[in-house]
C-alpha positions, 0 to 999 in steps of 0.5 A: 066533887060533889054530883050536883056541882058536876052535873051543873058544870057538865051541863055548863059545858053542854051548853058552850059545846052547842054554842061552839056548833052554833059558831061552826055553823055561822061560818060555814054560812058566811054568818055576819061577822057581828053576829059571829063575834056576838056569840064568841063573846057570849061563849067566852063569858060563860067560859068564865062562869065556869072556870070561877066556879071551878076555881070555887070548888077547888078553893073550899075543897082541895085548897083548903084540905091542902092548906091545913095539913100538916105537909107544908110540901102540899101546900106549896103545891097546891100555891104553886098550881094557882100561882102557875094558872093565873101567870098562864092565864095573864100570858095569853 
């Protein structure tokens, strides 16, 4: 990956982790429930942000490396590793 796109992510995450103590807080404080939902929700977007921008990366680099080798075992693995997190994701 390349430093820029880490740093970005890194920060992203820094980002939620803060939002994350912020919800801790909330609840220790007996924050209104609105508010506390408010935020979960505003974590939960930038959680997708995120994970979509993953996904970017890993398409245009190891997904694509994958698919036009001439190992047609690598490309059913990295297939099979999409397959596999996107039926994780619809289960929960």
């Amino acid at each position: 990956m390349a430093p820029t796109d880490k740093t970005h992510l890194l920060n992203r995450a820094r980002s939620i982790q803060g939002h994350m103590g912020a919800i801790v807080r909330m609840l220790e404080d007996d924050a209104y429930c609105v508010d506390i939902i408010k935020q979960t929700q505003a974590i939960q977007k930038a959680i997708d942000k995120m994970n979509a921008r993953i996904l970017e990366k890993h398409m245009n680099e190891c997904v694509t490396t994958a698919i036009r080798s001439n190992r047609p075992d690598e490309r059913e693995r990295v297939i099979g590793e999409l397959l596999e997190v996107f039926e994780t994701a619809n289960k929960l």
